[in-house]
C-alpha positions as CSV (number, residue, x, y, z in Angstrom):
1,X,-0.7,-34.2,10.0
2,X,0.9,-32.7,12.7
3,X,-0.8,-29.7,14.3
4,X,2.4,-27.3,13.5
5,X,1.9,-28.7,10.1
6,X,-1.6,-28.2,10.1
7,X,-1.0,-24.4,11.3
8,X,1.2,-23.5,8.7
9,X,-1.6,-24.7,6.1
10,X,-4.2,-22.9,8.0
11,X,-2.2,-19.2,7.6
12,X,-1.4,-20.0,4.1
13,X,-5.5,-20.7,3.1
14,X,-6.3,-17.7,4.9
15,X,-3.7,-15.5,3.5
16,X,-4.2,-16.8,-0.4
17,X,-8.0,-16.1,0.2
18,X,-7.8,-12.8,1.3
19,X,-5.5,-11.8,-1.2
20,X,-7.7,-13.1,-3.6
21,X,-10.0,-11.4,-2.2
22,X,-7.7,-8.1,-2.2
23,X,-7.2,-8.6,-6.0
24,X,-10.9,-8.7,-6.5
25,X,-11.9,-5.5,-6.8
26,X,-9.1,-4.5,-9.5
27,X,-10.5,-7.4,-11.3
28,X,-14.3,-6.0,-11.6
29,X,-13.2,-2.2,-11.8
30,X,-10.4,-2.6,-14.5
31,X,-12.5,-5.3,-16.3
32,X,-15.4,-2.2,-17.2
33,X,-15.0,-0.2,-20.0
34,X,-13.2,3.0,-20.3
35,X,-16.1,5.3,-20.3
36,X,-17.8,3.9,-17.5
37,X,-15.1,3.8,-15.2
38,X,-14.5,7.4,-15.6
39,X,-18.1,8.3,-15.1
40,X,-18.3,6.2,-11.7
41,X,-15.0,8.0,-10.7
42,X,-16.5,11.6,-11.0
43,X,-19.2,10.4,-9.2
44,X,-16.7,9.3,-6.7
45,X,-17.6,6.0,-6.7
46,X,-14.3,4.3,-6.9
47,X,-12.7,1.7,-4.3
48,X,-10.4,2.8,-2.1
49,X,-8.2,-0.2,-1.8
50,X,-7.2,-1.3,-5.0
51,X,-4.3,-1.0,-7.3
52,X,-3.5,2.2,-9.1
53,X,-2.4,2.6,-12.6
54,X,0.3,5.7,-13.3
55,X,0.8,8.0,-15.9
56,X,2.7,5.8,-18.4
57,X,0.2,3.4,-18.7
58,X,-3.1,5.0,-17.6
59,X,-2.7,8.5,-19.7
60,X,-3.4,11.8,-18.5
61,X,-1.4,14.5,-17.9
62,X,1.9,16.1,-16.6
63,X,3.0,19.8,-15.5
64,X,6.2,21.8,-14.5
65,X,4.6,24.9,-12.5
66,X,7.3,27.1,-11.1
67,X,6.3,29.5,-8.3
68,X,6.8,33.3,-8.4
69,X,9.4,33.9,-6.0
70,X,9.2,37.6,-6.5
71,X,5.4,37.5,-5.1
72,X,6.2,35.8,-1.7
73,X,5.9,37.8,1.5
74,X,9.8,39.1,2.9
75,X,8.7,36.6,6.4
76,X,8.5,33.7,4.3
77,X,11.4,31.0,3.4
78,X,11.5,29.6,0.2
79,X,11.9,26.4,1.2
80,X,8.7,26.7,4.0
81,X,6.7,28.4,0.8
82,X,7.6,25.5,-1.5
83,X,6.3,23.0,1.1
84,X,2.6,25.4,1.3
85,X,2.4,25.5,-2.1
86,X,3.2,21.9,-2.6
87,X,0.7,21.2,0.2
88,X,-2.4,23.1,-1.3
89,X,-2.0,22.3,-4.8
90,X,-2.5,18.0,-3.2
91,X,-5.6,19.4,-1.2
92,X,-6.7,20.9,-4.8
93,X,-6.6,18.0,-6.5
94,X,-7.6,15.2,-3.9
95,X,-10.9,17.4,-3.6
96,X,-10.8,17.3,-7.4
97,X,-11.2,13.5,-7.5
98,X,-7.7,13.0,-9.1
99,X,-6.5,9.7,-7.7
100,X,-2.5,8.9,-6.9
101,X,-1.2,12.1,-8.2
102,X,2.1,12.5,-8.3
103,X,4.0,16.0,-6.7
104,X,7.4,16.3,-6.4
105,X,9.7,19.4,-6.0
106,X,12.1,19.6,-8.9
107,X,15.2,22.0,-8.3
108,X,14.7,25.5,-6.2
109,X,11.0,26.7,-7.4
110,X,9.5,24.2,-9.8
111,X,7.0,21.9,-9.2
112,X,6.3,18.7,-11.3
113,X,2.7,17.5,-11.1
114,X,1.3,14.4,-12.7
115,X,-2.2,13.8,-13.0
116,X,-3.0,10.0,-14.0
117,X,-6.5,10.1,-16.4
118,X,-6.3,13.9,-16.7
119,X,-6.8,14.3,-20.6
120,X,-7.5,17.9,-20.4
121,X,-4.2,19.8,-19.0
122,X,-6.0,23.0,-19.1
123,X,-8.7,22.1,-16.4
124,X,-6.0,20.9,-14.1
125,X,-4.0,24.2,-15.2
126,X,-6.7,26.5,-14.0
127,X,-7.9,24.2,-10.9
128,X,-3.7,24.5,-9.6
129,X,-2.5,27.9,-10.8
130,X,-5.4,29.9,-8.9
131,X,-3.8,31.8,-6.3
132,X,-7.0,32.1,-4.5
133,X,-7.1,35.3,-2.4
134,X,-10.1,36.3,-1.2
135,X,-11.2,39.2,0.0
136,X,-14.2,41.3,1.2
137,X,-14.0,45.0,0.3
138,X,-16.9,47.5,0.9
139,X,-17.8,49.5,-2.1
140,X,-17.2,53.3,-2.2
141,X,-20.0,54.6,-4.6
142,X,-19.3,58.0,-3.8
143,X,-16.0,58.6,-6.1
144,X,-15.2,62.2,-5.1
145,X,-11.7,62.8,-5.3
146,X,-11.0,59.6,-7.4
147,X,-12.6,61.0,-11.0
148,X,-8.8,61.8,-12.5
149,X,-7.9,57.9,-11.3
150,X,-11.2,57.0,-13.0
151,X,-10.6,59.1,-15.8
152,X,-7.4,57.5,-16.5
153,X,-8.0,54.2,-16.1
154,X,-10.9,54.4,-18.9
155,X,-8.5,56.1,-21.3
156,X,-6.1,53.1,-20.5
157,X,-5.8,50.4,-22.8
158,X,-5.0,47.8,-20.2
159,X,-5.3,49.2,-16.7
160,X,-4.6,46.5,-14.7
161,X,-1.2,44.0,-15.1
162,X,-1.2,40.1,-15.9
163,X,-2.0,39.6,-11.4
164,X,-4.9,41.9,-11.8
165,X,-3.6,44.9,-9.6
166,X,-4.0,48.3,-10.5
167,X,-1.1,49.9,-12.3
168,X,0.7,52.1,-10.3
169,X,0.2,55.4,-12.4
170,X,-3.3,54.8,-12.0
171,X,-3.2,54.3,-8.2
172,X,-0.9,56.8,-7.4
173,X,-3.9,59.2,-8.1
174,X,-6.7,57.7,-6.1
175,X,-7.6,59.1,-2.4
176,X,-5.3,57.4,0.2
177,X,-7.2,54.3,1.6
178,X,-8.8,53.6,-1.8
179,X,-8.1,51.4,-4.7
180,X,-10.0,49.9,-7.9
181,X,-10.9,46.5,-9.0
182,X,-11.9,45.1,-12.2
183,X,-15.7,43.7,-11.9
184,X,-16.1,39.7,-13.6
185,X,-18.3,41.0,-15.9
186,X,-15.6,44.0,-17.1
187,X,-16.2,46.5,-15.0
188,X,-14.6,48.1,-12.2
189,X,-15.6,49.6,-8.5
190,X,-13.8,51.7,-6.3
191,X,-13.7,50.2,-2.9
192,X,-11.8,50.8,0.6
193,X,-8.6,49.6,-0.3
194,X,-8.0,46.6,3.1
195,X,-9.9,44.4,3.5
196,X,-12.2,44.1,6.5
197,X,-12.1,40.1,6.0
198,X,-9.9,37.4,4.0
199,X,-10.0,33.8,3.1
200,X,-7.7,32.7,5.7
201,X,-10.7,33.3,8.1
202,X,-12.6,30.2,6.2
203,X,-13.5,27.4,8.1
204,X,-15.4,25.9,4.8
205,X,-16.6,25.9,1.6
206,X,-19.5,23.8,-0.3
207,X,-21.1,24.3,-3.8
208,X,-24.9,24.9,-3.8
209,X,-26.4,23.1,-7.1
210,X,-29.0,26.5,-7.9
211,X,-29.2,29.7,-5.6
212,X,-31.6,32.5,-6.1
213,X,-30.5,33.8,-9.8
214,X,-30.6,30.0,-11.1
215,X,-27.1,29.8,-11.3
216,X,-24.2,27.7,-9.3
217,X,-23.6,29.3,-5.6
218,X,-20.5,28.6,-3.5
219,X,-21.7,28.7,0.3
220,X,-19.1,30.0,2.8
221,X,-18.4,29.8,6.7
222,X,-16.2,31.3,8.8
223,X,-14.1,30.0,12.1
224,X,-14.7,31.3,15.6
225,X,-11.8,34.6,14.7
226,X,-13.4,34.8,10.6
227,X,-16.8,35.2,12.3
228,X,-16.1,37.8,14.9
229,X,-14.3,40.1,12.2
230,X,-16.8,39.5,9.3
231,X,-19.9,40.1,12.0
232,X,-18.1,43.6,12.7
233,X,-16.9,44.6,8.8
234,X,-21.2,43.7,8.2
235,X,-22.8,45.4,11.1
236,X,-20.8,48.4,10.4
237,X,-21.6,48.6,7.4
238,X,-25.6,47.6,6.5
239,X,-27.3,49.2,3.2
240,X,-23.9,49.0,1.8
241,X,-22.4,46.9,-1.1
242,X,-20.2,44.4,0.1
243,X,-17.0,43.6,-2.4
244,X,-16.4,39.9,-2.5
245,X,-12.8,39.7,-4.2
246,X,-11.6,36.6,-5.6
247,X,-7.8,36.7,-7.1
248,X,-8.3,40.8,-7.8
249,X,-11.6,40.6,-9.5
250,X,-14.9,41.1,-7.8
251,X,-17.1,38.3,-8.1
252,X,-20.2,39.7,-6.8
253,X,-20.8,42.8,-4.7
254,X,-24.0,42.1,-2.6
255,X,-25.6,45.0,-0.2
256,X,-25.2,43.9,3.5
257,X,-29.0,43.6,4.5
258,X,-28.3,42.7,8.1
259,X,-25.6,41.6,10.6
260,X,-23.7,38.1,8.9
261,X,-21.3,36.6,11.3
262,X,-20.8,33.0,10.5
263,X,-21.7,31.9,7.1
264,X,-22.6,34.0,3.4
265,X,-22.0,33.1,-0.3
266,X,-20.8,33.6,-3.8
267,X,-23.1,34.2,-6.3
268,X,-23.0,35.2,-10.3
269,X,-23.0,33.7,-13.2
270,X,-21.3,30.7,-12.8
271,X,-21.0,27.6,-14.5
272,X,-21.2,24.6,-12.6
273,X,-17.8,23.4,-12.9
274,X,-16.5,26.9,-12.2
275,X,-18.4,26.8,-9.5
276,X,-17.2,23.5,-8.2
277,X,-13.3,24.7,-8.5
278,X,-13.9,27.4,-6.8
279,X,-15.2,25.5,-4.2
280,X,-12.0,23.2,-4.3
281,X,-9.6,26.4,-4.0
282,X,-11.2,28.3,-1.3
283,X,-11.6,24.8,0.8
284,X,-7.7,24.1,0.3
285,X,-6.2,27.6,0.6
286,X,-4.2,30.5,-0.9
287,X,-1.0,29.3,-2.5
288,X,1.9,31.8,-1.1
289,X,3.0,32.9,-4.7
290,X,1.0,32.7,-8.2
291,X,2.4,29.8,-10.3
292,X,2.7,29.6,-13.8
293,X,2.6,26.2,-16.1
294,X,6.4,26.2,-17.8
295,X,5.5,22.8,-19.5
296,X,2.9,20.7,-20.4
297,X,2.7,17.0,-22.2
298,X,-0.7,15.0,-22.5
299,X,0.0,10.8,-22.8
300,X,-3.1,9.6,-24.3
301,X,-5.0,6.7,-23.2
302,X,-3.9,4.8,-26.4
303,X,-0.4,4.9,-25.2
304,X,-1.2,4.1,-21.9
305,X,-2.7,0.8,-22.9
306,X,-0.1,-0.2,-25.2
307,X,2.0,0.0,-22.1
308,X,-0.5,-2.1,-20.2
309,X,-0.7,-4.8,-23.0
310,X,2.9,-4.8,-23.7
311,X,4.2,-4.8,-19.8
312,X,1.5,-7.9,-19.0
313,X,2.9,-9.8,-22.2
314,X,6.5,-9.2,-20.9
315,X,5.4,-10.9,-17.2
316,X,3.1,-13.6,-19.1
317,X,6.1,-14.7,-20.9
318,X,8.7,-14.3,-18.4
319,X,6.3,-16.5,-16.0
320,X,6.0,-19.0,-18.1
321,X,9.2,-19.5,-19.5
322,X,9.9,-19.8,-15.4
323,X,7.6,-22.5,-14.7
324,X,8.6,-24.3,-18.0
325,X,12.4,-24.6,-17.4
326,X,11.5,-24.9,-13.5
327,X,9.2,-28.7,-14.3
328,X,11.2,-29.6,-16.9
329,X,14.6,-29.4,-15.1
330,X,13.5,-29.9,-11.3
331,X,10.8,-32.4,-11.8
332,X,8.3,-32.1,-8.8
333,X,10.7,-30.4,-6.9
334,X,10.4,-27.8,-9.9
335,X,6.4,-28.1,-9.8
336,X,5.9,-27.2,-6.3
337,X,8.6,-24.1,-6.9
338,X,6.0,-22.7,-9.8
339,X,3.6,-22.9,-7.5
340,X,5.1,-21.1,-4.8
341,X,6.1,-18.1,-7.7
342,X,2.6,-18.3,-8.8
343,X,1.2,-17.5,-5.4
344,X,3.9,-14.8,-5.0
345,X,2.5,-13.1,-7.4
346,X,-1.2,-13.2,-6.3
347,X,0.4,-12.2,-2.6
348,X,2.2,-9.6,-4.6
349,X,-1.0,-8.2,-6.5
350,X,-2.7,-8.1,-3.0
351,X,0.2,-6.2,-1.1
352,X,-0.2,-3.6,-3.6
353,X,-3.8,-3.6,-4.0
354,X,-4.3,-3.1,-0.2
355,X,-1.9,0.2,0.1
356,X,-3.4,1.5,-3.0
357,X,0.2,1.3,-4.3
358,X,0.6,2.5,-8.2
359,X,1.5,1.0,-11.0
360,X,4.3,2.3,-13.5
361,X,6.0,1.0,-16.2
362,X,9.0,0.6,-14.3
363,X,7.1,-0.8,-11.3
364,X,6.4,-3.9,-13.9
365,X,10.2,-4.0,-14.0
366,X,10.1,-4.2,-10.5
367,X,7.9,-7.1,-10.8
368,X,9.8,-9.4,-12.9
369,X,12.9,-8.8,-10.8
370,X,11.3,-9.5,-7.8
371,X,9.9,-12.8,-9.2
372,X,13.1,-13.3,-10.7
373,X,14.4,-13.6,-6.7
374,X,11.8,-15.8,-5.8
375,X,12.4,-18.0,-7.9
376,X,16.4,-17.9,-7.5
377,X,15.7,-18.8,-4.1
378,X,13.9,-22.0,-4.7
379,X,17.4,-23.1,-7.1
380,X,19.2,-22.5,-3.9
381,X,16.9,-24.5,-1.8
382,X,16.6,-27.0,-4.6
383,X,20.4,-27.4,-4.7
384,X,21.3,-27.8,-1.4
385,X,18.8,-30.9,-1.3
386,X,20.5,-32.2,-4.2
387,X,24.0,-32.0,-2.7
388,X,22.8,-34.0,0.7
389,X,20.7,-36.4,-1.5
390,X,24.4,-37.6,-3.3
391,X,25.2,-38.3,0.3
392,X,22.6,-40.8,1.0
393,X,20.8,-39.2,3.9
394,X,16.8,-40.2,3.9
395,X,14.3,-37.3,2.1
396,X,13.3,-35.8,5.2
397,X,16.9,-35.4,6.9
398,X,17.3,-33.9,2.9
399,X,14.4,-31.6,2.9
400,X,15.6,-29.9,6.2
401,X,19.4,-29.5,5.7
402,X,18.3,-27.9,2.0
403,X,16.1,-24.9,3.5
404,X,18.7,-24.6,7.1
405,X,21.5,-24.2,4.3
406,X,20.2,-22.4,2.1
407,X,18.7,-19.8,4.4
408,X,21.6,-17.6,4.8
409,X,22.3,-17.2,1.7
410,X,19.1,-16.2,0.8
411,X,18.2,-13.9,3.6
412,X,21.5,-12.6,3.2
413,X,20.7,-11.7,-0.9
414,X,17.2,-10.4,-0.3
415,X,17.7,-7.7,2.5
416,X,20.8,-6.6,0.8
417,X,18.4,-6.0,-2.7
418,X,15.7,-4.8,0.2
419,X,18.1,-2.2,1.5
420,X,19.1,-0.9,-2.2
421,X,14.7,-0.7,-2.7
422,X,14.6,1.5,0.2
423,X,17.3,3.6,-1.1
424,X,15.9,4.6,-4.4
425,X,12.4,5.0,-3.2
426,X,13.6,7.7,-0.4
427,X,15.8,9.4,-3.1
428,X,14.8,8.8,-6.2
429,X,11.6,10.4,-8.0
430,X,8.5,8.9,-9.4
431,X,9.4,6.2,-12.0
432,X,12.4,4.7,-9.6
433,X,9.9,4.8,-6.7
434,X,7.5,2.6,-8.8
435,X,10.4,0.2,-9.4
436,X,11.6,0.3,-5.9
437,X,8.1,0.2,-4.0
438,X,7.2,-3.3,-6.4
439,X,10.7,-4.6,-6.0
440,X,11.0,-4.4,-2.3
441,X,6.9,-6.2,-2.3
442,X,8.1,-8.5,-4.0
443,X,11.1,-9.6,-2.0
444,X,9.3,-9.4,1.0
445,X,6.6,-11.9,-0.4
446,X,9.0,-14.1,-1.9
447,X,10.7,-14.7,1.2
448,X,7.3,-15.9,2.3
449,X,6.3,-17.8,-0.8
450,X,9.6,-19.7,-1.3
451,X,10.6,-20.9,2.1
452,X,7.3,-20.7,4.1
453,X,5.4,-22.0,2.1
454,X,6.9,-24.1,-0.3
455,X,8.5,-25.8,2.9
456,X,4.5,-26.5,3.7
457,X,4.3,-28.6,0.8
458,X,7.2,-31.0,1.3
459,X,6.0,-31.5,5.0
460,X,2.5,-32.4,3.9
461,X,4.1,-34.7,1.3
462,X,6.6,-36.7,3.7
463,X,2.9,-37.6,5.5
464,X,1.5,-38.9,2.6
465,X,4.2,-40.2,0.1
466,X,7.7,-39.5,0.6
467,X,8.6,-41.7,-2.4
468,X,6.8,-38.7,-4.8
469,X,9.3,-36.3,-3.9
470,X,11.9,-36.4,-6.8
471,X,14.7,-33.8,-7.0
C-alpha cells in the first residue's frame, strides 16, 4: 500500500468513527421512552449536539401571535419593533427549555412560533404574550383628593380595560401625578403615577425555591444606572410601601425598611411555575407591544410518530431497493457503490447531529434526494469505466479515466442542486428549510462518499487483486 493510499484510508477510519460516534448520542436519547426523555429535558439534562426532531414529527405546538401595532411608542419602526419582539419571545423560550423552536415573521405584524414537544399551547401562550413591564411605584395611602376617583371606580363594573390601565373617566378625576392599580389579589392602591424605577434597569433575574411566606420568590438585581436610581427612589422614601408593578397589577407592595440599591425581590403567592415564568420574562425583557395568540393547532405525539415510522420506512425501502438494483446490475462495482451510500448516510446523520440541525418531514425528503445524487454519481463513474473497459485499456488505466471523466459532470450537477439548496433555505420558511438544509448535507457528503472514498476502495483493491474488480 502506498502511503497516499494509506492516508486516504487513515481520514476515512477517522471520519466514519467519529461520526459514529456523533450518531451515538441520538441513538441512546431517542432509544428512551417518551416519558423519561421529557422528564430529563425539564431537568435540562439533554445533549447539546444531537439531532433534533420538528414539529411534524415530534408534536407540540404551533402559534400565529400578531403584535399590537397601536401600543408601540411614536420613536419606534415597525420593522425595528418586529425584530425586539421577535428577539425576546427566542430569549423566553430558550430559558424555557424549549429546544429548536421555530420563529419566523409572517406578513407586516404576525409572528408564527412553533414549539416542538409543547402539548400544552396555553403555557407557551402565557410564557410569550406577557408584555412584561415592570415598574416600582410608591404607594399613596393618604387618598385625599382622590375619594370621587375611588368612589367611582368601586361603583364600576369593570374599572380597568383588557391592558389593565385605568379607564380614562376614572383617571380624569384623580389628583394630577396620581393614578390607580388593581392589586393581584383584586384590590387596588393609589400610587405616584411614574415610576421612580423600571425593568429596563435589570441586570438579572433568578427564582428562589421558598422565601419568607413559604412561597416561590423571584430575586432581582439591578445594573450599575438601575442601582443608582432604585438606591435614590428607596432612600427617599423609607417606612413607605414600595409598589412593585408587573404588567399593571401590583404584585406585592413591600415597605422600604432601609436604603436598597443593587438587588430586592418579588414575593406573594406564587406558584412555582408562575414563579419560574416570571423569572423567564423579566430575564429576557419587555416586548415593545402586547401580542395576542390569532391561532393555535396542537400536533399530538401520536401523529408525530406516525410521521417518524412512516418517513424511516420510506428511506428503509428506498435504500434498499438502491443497494439491490446497484449488486445485482453492477456486480462488485455495484457492491462497493452501496457501500459508499451506506456510509453517506452515517456521514449524513453525523453532519446533522453535530449542528444540532432538525429534522422535518420534508427534511426526510431531503434525504432520499440527496442519497438519490450519491448514488447517481457512482452510475456516472461506473459508466465511464465501462466505456474505456470496451476499449481494452488495463483496470487501473480504467479506474482512473472513469472518476477524471466523470468528475465534471458530477461536480457540475451537485453545486448546481447545492446552489438551488441555498436558495430555498435563505428564502423559504420552515418546512423548505428542512428540505434544503438535509439536501444540501447530503450533497456535500456524497461528493465525499462517492468519489473519495469509493475511489479508496478500488486503489486498495488494484494492490491486492485487480482480477476481483468486475464492472
Amino acid at each position: 500500500m502506498s502511503k497516499s493510499l494509506a492516508i486516504k484510508w487513515i481520514v476515512i477510519i477517522v471520519v466514519l468513527l467519529g461520526s459514529l460516534a456523533l450518531i451515538y448520542p441520538n441513538y441512546s436519547w431517542y432509544s428512551k421512552p417518551s416519558a423519561e426523555r421529557a422528564k430529563l429535558e425539564a431537568m435540562g439534562d439533554r445533549p447539546e449536539r444531537m439531532l433534533n426532531l420538528g414539529l411534524d414529527l415530534r408534536g407540540g405546538s404551533s402559534l400565529l401571535l400578531e403584535l399590537d401595532v397601536s401600543k408601540l411608542s411614536n420613536k419606534e419602526p415597525l420593522n425595528e419593533a418586529m425584530a425586539r419582539a421577535i428577539e425576546i419571545i427566542r430569549n423566553r423560550i430558550d430559558q424555557y427549555g424549549v429546544g429548536e423552536t421555530l420563529i419566523t415573521r409572517q406578513g407586516e405584524k404576525w409572528i408564527l412560533v412553533q414549539l416542538p414537544g409543547v402539548a400544552n399551547p396555553e403555557a407557551a401562550e402565557a410564557l410569550i404574550g406577557k408584555t412584561a413591564m415592570l415598574q416600582f411605584h410608591i404607594v399613596k395611602n393618604d387618598v385625599t383628593g382622590a375619594e370621587k376617583a375611588i368612589a367611582k371606580l368601586e361603583e364600576t363594573e369593570e374599572p380597568y380595560d383588557q391592558d389593565g390601565i385605568l379607564k380614562p373617566e376614572i383617571a380624569k378625576l384623580l389628583p394630577e401625578g396620581y393614578t390607580i392599580f388593581r392589586t393581584k389579589d383584586g384590590g387596588y392602591s393609589l400610587v405616584n403615577k411614574e415610576p421612580g424605577v423600571t425593568g429596563a434597569d435589570l441586570e438579572n433575574a433568578r427564582l428562589t425555591m421558598y422565601g419568607e411566606n413559604g412561597y416561590p420568590e423571584v430575586s432581582f438585581s439591578f445594573n450599575a444606572e438601575g442601582a443608582k436610581k432604585f438606591g435614590k427612589l428607596t432612600g427617599a422614601n423609607i417606612n413607605k410601601q414600595l409598589a412593585i408593578v408587573l404588567d399593571n397589577t401590583i404584585q406585592s407592595a413591600p415597605v422600604v425598611q432601609s436604603r436598597i440599591s443593587k438587588e430586592g425581590r418579588i414575593s406573594g403567592t406564587f406558584t412555582l411555575e408562575e414563579a419560574r415564568q416570571l423569572t423567564i420574562v423579566l430575564k429576557a425583557g419587555a416586548l415593545p407591544a402586547p401580542v395576542r395568540v390569532i391561532e393555535k393547532k396542537t400536533i399530538g405525539p401520536t401523529l408525530g410518530e406516525d410521521s417518524i415510522k412512516s418517513g424511516l420506512s420510506a428511506c428503509l425501502y428506498a435504500l434498499i431497493g438502491i443497494l439491490l438494483f446497484m449488486i445485482i446490475y453492477y456486480k462488485w462495482a455495484g457492491f462497493i457503490s452501496s457501500v459508499a451510500l451506506v456510509l453517506n448516510l452515517v456521514l449524513l446523520m453525523a453532519v446533522m447531529s453535530y449542528f444540532s440541525a432538525t429534522l422535518t418531514v420534508p427534511g426526510i425528503a431531503g434525504i432520499i434526494l440527496s442519497l438519490a445524487m450519491a448514488i447517481d454519481a457512482n452510475v456516472l463513474i461506473i459508466e465511464r469505466m465501462r466505456e474505456e473497459k470496451l476499449l481494452g485499456k488495463p483496470i487501473a488505466t480504467i479506474i482512473q479515466l472513469g472518476y477524471e471523466k466523470a468528475w465534471s459532470a458530477i461536480f457540475d450537477s451537485n453545486i448546481t442542486t447545492i446552489i438551488v439548496g441555498f436558495c430555498l433555505m435563505q428564502f423559504g420558511t420552515g418546512p423548505v428549510k428542512g428540505f434544503a438544509v438535509t439536501l444540501i448535507i447530503g450533497l456535500t457528503v456524497s461528493l465525499f462518499t462517492a468519489v473519495f472514498v469509493t475511489r479508496a476502495i478500488y486503489e486498495l483493491m488494484l494492490t491486492s487483486n485487480p482480477k476481483e474488480i468486475s464492472l
